[in-house]
N, CA, C, O and CB atoms as a CASP TS submission, in Angstrom:
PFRMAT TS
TARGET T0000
AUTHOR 0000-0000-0000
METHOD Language model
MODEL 1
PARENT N/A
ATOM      1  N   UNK     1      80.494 129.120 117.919  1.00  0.00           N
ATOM      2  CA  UNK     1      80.536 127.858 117.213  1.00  0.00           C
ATOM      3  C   UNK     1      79.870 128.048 115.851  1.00  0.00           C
ATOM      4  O   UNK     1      78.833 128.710 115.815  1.00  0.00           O
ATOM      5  CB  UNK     1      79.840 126.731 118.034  1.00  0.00           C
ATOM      6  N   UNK     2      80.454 127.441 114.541  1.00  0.00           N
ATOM      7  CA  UNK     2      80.018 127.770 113.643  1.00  0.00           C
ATOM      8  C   UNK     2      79.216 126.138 113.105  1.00  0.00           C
ATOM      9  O   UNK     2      79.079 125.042 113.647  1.00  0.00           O
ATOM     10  CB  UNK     2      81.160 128.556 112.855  1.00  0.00           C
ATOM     11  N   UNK     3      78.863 126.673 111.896  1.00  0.00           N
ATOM     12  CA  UNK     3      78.287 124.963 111.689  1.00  0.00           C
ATOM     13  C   UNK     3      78.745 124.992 109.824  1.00  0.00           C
ATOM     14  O   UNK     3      78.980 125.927 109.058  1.00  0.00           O
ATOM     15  CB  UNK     3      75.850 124.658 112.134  1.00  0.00           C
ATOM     16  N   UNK     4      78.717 123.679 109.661  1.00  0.00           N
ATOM     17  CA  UNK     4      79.289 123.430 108.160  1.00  0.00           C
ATOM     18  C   UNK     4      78.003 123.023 107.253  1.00  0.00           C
ATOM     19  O   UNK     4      77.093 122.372 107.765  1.00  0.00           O
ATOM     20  CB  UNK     4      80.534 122.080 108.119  1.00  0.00           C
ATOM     21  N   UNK     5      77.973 123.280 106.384  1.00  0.00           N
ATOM     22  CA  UNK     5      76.451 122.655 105.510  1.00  0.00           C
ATOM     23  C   UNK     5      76.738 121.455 104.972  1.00  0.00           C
ATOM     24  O   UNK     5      77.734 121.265 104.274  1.00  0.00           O
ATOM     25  CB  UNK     5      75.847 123.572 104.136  1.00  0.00           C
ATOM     26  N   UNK     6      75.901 120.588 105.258  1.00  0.00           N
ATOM     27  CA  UNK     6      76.492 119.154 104.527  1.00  0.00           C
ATOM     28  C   UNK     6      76.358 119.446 103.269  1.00  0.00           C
ATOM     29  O   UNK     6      75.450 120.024 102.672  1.00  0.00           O
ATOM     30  CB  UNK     6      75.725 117.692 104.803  1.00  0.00           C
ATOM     31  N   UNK     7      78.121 118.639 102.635  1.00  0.00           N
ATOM     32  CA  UNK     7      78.007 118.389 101.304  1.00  0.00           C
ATOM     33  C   UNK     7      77.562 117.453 100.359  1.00  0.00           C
ATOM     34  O   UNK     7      78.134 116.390 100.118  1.00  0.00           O
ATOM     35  CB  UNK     7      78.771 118.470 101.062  1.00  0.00           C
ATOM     36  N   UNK     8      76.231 117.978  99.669  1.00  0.00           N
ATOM     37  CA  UNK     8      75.721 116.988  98.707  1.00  0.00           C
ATOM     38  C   UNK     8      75.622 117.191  97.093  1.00  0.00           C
ATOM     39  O   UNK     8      74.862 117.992  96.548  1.00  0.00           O
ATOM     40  CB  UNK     8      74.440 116.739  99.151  1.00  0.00           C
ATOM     41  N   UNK     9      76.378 116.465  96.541  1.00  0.00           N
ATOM     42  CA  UNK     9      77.187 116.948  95.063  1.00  0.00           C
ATOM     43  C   UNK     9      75.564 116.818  94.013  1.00  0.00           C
ATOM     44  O   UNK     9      74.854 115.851  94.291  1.00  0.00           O
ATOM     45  CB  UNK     9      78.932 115.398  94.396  1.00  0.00           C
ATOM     46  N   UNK    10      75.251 117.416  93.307  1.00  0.00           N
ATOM     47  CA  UNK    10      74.065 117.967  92.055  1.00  0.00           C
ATOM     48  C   UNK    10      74.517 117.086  91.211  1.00  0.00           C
ATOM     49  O   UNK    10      75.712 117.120  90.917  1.00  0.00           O
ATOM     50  CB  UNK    10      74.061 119.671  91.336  1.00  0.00           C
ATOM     51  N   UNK    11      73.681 116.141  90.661  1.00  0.00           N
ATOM     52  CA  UNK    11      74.434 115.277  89.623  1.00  0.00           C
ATOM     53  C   UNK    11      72.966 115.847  88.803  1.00  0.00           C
ATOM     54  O   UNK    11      72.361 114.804  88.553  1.00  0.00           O
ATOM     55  CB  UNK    11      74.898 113.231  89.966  1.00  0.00           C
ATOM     56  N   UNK    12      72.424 116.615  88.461  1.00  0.00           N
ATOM     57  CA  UNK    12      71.257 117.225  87.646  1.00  0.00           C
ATOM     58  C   UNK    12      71.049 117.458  86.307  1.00  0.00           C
ATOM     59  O   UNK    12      69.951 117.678  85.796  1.00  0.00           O
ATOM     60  CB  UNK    12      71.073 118.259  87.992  1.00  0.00           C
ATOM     61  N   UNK    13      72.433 117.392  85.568  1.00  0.00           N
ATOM     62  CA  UNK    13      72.667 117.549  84.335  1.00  0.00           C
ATOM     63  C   UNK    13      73.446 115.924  83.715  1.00  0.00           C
ATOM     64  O   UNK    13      73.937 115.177  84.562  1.00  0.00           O
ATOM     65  CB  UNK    13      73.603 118.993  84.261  1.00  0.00           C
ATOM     66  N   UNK    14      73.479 115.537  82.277  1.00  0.00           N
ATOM     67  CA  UNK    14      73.676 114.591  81.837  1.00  0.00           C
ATOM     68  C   UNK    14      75.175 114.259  81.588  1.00  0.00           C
ATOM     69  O   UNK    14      75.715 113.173  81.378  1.00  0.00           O
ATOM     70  CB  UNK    14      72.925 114.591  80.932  1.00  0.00           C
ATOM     71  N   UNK    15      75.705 115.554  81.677  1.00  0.00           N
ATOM     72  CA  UNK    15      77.274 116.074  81.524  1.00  0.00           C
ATOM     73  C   UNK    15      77.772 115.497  83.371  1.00  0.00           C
ATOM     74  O   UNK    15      78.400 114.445  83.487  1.00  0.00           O
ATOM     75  CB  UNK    15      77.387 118.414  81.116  1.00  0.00           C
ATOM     76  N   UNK    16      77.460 116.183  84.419  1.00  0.00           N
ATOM     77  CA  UNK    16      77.491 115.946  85.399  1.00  0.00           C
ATOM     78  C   UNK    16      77.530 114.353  86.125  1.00  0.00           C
ATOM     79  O   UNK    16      78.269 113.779  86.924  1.00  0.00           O
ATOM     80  CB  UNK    16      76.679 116.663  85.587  1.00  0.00           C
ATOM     81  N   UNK    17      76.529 114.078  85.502  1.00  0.00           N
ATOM     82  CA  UNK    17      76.288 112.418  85.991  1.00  0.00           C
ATOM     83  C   UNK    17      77.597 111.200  85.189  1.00  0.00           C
ATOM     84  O   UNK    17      77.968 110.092  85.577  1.00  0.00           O
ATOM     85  CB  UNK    17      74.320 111.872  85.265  1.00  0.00           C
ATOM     86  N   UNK    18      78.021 112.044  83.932  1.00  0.00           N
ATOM     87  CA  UNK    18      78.907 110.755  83.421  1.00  0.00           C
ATOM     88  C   UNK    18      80.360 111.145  83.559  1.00  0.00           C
ATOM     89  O   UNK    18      81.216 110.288  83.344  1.00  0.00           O
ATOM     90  CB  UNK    18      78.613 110.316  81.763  1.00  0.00           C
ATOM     91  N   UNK    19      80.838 112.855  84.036  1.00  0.00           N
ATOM     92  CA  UNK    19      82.073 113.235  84.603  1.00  0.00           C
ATOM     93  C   UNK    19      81.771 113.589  85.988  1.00  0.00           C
ATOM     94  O   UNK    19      81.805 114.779  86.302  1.00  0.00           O
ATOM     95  CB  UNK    19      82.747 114.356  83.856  1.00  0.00           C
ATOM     96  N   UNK    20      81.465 112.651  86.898  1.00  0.00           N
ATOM     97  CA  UNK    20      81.616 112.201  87.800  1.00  0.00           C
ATOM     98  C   UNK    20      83.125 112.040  88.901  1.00  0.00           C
ATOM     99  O   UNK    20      83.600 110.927  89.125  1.00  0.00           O
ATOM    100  CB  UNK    20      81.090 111.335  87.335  1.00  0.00           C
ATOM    101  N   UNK    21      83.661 113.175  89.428  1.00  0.00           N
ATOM    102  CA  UNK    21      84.799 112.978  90.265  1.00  0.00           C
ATOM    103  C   UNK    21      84.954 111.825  91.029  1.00  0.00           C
ATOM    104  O   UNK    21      83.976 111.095  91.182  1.00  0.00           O
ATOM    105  CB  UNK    21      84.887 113.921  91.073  1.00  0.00           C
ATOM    106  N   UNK    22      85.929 111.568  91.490  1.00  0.00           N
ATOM    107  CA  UNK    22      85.867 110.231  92.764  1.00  0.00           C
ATOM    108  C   UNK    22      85.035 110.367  94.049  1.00  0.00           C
ATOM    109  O   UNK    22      85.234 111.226  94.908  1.00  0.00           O
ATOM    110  CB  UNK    22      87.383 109.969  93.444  1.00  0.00           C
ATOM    111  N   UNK    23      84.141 109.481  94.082  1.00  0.00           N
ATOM    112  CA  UNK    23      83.623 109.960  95.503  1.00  0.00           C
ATOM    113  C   UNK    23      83.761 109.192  96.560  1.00  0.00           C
ATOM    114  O   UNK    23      83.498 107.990  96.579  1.00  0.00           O
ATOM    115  CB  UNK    23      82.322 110.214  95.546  1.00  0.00           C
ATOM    116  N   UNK    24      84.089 109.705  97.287  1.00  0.00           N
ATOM    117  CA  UNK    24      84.047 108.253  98.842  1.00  0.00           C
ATOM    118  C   UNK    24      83.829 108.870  99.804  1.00  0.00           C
ATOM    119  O   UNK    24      84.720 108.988 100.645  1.00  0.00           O
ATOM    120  CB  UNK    24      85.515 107.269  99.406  1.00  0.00           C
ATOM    121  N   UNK    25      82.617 109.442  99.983  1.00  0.00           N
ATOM    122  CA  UNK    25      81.697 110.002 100.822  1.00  0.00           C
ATOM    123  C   UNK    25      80.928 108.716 101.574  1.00  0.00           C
ATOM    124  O   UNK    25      80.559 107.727 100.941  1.00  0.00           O
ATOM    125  CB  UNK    25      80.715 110.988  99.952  1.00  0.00           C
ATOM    126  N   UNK    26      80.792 108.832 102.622  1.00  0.00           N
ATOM    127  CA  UNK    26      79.978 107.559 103.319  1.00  0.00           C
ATOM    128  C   UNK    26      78.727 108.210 103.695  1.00  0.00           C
ATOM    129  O   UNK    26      77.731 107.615 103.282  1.00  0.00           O
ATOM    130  CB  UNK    26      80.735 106.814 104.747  1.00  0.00           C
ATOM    131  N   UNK    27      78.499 109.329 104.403  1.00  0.00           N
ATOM    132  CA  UNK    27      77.066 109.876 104.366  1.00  0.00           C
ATOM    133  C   UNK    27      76.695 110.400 102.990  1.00  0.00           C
ATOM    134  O   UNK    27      77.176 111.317 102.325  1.00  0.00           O
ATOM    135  CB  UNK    27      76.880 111.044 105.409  1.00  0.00           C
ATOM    136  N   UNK    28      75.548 109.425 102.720  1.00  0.00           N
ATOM    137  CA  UNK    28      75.206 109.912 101.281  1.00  0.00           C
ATOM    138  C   UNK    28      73.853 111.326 100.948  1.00  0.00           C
ATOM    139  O   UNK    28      73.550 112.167 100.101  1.00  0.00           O
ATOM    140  CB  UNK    28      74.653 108.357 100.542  1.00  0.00           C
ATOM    141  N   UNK    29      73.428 110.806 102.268  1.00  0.00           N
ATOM    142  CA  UNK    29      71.802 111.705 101.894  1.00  0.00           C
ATOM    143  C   UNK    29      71.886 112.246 103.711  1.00  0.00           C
ATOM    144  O   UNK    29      72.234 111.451 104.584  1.00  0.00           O
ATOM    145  CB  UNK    29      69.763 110.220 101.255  1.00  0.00           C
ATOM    146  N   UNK    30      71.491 113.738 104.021  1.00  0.00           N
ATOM    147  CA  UNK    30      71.273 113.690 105.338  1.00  0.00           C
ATOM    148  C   UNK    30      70.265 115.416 105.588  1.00  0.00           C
ATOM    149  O   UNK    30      70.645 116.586 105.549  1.00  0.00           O
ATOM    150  CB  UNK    30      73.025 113.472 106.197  1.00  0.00           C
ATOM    151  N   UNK    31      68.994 114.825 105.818  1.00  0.00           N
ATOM    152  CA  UNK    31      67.991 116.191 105.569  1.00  0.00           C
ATOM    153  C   UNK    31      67.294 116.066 107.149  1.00  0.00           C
ATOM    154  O   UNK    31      66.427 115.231 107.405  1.00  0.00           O
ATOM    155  CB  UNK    31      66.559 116.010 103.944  1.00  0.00           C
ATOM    156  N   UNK    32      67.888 117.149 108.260  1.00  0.00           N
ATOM    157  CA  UNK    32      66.815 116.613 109.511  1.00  0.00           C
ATOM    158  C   UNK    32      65.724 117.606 109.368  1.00  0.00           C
ATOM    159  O   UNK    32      65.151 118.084 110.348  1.00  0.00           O
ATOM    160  CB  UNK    32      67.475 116.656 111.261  1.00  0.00           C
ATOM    161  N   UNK    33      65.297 118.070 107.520  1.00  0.00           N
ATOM    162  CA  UNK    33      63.728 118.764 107.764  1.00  0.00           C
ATOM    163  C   UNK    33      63.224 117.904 107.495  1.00  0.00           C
ATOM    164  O   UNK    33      62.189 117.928 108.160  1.00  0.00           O
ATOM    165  CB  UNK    33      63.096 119.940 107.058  1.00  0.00           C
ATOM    166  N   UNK    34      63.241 116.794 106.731  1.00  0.00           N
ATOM    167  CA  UNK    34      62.028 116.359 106.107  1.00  0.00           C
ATOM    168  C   UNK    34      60.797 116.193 106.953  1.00  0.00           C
ATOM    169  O   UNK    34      61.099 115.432 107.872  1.00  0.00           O
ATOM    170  CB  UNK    34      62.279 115.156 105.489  1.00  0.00           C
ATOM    171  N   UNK    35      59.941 116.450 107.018  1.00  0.00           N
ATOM    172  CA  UNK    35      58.420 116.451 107.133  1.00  0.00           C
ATOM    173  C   UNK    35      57.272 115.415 106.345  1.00  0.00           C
ATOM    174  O   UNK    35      57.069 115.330 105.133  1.00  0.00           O
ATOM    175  CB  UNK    35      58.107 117.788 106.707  1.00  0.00           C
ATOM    176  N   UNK    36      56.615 114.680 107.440  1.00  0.00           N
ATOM    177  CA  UNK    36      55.463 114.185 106.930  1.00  0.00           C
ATOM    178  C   UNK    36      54.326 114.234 107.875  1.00  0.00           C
ATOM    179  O   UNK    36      54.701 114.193 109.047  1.00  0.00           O
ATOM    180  CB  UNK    36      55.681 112.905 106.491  1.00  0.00           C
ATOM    181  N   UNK    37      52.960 114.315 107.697  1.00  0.00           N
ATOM    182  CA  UNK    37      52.149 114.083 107.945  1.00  0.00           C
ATOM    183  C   UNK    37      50.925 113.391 107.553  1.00  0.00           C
ATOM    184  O   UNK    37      51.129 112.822 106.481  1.00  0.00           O
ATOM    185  CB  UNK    37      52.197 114.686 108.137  1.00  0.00           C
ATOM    186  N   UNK    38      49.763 113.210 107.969  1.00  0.00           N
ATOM    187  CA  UNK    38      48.479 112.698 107.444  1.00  0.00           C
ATOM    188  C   UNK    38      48.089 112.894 106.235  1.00  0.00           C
ATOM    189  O   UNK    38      47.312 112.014 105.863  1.00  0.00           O
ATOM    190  CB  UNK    38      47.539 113.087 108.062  1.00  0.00           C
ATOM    191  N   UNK    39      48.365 113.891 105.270  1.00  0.00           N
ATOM    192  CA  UNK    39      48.519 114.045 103.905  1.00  0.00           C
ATOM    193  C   UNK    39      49.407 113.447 103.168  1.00  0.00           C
ATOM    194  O   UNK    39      49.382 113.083 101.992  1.00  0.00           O
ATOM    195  CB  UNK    39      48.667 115.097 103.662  1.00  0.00           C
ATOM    196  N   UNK    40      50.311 113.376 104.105  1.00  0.00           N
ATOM    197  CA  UNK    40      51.686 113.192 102.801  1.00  0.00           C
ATOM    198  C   UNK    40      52.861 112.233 103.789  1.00  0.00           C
ATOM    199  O   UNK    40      53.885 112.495 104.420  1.00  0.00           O
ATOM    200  CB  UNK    40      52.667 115.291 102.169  1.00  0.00           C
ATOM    201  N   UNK    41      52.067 111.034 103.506  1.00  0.00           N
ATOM    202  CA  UNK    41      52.640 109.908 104.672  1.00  0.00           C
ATOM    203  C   UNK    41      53.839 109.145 103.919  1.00  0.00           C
ATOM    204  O   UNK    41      54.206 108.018 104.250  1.00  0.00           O
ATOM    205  CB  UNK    41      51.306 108.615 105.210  1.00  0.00           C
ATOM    206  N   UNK    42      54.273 109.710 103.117  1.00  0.00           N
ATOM    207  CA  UNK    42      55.472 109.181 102.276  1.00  0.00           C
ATOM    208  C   UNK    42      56.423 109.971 101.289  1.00  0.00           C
ATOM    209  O   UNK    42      55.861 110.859 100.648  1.00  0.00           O
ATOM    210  CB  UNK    42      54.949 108.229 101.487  1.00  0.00           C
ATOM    211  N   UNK    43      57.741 109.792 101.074  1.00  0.00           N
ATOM    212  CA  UNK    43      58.348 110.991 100.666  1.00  0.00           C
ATOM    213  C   UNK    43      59.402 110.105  99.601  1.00  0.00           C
ATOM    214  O   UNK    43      59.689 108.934  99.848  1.00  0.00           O
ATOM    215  CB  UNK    43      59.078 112.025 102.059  1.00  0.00           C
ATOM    216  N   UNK    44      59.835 110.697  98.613  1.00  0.00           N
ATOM    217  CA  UNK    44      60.806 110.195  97.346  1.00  0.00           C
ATOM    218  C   UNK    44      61.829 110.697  97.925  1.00  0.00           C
ATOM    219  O   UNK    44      61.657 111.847  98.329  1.00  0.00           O
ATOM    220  CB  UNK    44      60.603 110.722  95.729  1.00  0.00           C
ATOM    221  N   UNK    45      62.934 110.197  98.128  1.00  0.00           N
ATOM    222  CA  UNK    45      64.397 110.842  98.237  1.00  0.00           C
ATOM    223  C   UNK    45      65.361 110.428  97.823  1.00  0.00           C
ATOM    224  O   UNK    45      65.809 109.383  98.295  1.00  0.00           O
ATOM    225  CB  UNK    45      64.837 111.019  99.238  1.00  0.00           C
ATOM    226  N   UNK    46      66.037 111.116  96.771  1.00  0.00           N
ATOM    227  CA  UNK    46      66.592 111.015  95.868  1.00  0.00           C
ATOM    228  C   UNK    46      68.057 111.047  96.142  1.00  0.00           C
ATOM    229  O   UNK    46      68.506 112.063  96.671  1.00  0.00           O
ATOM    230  CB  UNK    46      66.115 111.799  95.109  1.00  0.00           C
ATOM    231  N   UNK    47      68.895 110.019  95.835  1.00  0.00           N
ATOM    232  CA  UNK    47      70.470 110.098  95.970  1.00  0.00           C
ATOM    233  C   UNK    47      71.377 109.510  95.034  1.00  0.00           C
ATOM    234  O   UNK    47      71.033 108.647  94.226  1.00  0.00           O
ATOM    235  CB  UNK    47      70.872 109.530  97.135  1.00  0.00           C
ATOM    236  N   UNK    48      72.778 110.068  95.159  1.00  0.00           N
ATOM    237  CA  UNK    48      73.652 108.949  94.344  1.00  0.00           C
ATOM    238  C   UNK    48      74.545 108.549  95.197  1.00  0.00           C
ATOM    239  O   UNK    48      74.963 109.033  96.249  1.00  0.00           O
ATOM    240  CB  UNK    48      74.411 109.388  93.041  1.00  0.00           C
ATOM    241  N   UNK    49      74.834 107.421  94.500  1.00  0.00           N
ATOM    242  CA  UNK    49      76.145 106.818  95.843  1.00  0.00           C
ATOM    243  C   UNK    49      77.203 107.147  95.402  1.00  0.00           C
ATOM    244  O   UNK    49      77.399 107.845  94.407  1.00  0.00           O
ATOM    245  CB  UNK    49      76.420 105.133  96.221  1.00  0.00           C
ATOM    246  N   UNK    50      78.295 106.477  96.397  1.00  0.00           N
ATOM    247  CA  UNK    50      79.838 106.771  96.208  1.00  0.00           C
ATOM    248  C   UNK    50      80.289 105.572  95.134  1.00  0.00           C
ATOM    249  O   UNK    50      79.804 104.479  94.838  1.00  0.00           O
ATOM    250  CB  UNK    50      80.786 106.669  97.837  1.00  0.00           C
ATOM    251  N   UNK    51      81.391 106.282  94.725  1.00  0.00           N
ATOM    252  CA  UNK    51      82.473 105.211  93.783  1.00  0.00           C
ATOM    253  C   UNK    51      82.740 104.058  94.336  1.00  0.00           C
ATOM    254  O   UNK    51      82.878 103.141  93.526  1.00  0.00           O
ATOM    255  CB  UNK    51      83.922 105.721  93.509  1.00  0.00           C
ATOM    256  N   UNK    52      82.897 103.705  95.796  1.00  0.00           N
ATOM    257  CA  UNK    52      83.219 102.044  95.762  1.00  0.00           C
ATOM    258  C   UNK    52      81.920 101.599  96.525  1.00  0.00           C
ATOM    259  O   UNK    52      82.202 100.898  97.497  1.00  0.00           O
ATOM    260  CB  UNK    52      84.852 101.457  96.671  1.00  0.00           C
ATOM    261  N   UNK    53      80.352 101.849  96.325  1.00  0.00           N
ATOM    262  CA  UNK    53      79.531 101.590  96.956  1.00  0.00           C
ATOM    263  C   UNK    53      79.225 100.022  96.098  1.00  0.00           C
ATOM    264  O   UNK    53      79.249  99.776  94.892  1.00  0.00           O
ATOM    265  CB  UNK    53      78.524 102.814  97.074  1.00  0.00           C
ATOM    266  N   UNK    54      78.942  99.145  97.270  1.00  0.00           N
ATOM    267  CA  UNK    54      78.480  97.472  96.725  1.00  0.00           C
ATOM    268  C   UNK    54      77.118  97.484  97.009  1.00  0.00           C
ATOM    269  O   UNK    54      76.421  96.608  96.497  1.00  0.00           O
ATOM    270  CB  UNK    54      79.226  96.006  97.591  1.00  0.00           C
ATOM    271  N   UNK    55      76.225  98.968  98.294  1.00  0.00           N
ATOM    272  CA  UNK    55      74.756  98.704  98.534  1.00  0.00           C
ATOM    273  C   UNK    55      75.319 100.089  99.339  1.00  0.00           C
ATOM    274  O   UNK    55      76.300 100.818  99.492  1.00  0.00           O
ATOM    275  CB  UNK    55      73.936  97.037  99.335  1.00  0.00           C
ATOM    276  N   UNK    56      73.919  99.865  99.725  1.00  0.00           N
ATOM    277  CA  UNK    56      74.035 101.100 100.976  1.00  0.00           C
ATOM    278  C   UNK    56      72.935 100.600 102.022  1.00  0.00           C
ATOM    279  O   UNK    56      71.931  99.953 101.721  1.00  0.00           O
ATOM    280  CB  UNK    56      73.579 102.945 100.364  1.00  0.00           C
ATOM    281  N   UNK    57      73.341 101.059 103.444  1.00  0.00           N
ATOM    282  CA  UNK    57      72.261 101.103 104.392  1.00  0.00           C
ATOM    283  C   UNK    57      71.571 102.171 104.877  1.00  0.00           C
ATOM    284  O   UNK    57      72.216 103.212 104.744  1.00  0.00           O
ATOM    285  CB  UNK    57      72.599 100.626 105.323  1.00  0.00           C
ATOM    286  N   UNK    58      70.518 102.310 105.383  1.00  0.00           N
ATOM    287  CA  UNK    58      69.954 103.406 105.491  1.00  0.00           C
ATOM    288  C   UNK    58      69.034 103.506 106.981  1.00  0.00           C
ATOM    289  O   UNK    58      68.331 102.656 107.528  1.00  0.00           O
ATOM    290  CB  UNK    58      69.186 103.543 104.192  1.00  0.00           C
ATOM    291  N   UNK    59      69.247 104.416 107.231  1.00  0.00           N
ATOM    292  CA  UNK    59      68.983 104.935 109.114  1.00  0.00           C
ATOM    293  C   UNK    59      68.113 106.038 108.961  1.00  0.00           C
ATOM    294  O   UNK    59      68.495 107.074 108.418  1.00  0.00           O
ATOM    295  CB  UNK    59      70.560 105.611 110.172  1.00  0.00           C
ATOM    296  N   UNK    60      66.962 105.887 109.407  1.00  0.00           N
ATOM    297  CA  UNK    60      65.906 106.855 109.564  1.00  0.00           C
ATOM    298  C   UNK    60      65.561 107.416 111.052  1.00  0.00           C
ATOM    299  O   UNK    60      64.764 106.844 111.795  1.00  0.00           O
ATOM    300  CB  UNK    60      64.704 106.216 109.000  1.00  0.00           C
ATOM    301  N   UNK    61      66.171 108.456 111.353  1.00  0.00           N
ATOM    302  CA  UNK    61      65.640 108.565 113.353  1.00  0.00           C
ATOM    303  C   UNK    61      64.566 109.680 113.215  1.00  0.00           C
ATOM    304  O   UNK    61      64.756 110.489 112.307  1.00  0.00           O
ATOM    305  CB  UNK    61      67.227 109.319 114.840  1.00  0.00           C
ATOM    306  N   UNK    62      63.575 109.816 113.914  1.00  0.00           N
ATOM    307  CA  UNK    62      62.345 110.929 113.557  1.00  0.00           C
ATOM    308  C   UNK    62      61.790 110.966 114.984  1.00  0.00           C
ATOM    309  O   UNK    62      62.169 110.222 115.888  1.00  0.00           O
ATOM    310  CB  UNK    62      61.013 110.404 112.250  1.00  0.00           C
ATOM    311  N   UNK    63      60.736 112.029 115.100  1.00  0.00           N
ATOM    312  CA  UNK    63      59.874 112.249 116.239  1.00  0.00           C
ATOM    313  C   UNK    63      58.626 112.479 115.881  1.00  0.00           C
ATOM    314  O   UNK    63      58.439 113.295 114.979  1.00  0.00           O
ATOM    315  CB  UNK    63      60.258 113.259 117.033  1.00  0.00           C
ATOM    316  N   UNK    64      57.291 111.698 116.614  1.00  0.00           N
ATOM    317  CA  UNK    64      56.017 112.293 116.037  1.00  0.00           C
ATOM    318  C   UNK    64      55.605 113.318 116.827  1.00  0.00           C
ATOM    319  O   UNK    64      56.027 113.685 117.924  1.00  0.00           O
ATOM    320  CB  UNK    64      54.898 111.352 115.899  1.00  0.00           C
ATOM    321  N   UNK    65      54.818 113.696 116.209  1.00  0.00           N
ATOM    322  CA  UNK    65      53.976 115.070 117.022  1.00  0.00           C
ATOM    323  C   UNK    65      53.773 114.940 118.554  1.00  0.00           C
ATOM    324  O   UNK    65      54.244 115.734 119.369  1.00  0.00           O
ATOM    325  CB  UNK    65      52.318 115.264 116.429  1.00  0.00           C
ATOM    326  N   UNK    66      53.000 113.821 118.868  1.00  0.00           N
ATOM    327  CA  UNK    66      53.437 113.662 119.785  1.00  0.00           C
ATOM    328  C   UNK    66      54.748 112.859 120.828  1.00  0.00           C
ATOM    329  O   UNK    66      54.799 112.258 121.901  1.00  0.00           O
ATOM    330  CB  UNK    66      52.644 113.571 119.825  1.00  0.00           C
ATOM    331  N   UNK    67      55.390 113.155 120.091  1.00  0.00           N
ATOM    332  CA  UNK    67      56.962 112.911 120.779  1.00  0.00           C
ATOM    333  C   UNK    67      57.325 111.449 120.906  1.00  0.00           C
ATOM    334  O   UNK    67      57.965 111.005 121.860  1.00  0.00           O
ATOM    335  CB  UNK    67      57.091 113.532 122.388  1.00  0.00           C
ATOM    336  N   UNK    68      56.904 110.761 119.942  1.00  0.00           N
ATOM    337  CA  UNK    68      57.245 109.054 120.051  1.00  0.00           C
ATOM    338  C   UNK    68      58.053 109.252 119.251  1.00  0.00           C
ATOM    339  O   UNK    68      57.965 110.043 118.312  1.00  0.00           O
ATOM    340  CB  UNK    68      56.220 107.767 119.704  1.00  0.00           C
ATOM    341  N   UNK    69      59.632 108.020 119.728  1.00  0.00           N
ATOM    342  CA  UNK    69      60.355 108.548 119.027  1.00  0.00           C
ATOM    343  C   UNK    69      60.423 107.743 117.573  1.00  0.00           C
ATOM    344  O   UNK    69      59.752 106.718 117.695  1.00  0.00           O
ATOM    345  CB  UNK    69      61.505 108.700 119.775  1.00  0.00           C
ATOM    346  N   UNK    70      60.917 107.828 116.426  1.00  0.00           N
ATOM    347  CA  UNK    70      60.812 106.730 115.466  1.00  0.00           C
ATOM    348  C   UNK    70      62.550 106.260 114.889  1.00  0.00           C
ATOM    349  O   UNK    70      63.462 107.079 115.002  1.00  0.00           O
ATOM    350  CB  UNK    70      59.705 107.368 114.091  1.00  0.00           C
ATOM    351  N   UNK    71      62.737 105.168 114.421  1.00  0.00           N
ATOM    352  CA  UNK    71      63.770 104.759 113.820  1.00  0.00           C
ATOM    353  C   UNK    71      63.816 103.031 113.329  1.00  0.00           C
ATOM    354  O   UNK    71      63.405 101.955 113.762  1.00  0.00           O
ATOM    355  CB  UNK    71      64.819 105.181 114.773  1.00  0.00           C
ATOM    356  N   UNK    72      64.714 103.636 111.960  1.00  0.00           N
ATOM    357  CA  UNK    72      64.447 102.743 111.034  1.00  0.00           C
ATOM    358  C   UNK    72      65.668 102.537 110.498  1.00  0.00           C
ATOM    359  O   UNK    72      66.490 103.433 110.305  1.00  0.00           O
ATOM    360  CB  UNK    72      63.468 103.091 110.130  1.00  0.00           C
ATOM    361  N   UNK    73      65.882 100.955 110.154  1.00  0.00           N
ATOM    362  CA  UNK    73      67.518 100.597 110.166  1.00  0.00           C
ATOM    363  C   UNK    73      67.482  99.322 109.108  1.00  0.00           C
ATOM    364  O   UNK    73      66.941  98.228 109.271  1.00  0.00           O
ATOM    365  CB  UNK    73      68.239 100.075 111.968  1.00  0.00           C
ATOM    366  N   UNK    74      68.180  99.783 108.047  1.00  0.00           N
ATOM    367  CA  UNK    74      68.203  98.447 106.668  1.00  0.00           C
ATOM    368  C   UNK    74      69.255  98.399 105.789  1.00  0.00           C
ATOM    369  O   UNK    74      69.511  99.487 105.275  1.00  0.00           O
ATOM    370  CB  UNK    74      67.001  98.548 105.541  1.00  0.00           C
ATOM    371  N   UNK    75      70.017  97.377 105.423  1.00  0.00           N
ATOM    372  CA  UNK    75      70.952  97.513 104.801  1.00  0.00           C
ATOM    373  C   UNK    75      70.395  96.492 102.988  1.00  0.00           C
ATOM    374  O   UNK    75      69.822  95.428 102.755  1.00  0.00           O
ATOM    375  CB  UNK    75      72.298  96.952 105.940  1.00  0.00           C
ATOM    376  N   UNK    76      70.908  97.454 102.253  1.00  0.00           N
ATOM    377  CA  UNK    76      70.408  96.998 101.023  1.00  0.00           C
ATOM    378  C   UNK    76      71.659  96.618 100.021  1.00  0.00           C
ATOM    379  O   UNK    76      72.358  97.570  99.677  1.00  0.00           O
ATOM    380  CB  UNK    76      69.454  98.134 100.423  1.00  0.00           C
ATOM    381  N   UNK    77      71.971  95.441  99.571  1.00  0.00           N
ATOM    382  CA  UNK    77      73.343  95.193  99.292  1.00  0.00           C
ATOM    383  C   UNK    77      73.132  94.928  97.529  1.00  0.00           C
ATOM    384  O   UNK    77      72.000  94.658  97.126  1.00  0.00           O
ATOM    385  CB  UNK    77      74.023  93.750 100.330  1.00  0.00           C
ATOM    386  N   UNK    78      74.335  95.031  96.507  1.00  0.00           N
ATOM    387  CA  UNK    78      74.106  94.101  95.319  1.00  0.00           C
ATOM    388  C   UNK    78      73.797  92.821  95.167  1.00  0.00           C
ATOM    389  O   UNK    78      73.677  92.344  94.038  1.00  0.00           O
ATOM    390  CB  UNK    78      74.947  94.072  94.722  1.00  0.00           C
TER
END
């Protein structure tokens, strides 16, 4: 079984961000490393949306150290 790397398009340059292809991607952001702990109890994550996006919602599922599970569910509209 092989596995695919999710695709997440680099909009990093100023050229990039305003020739912009069509996008209609529905998973926009999807990282199962991110990491936090007692130091660093909060994290920036950075995305762009798709071409016919009106908002986006966003689903957080996690585990703590000790194995409680976590999840977080919000929809953020124009």
């Amino acid at each position: 079984m092989s596995t695919l790397t999710f695709y997440s398009p680099q909009y990093n340059t100023a050229e990039k961000q305003v020739n912009v292809p069509y996008d209609d991607r529905l998973t926009l952001y999807w990282n199962p490393y991110i990491n936090l702990d007692s130091t660093n109890s909060s994290k920036e994550i950075l995305f762009h949306n798709n071409s016919n996006a009106k908002g986006f919602h966003v689903v957080v599922n996690g585990m703590t150290d000790s194995g409680k599970l976590i999840y977080y569910s919000n929809s953020f509209m124009k």
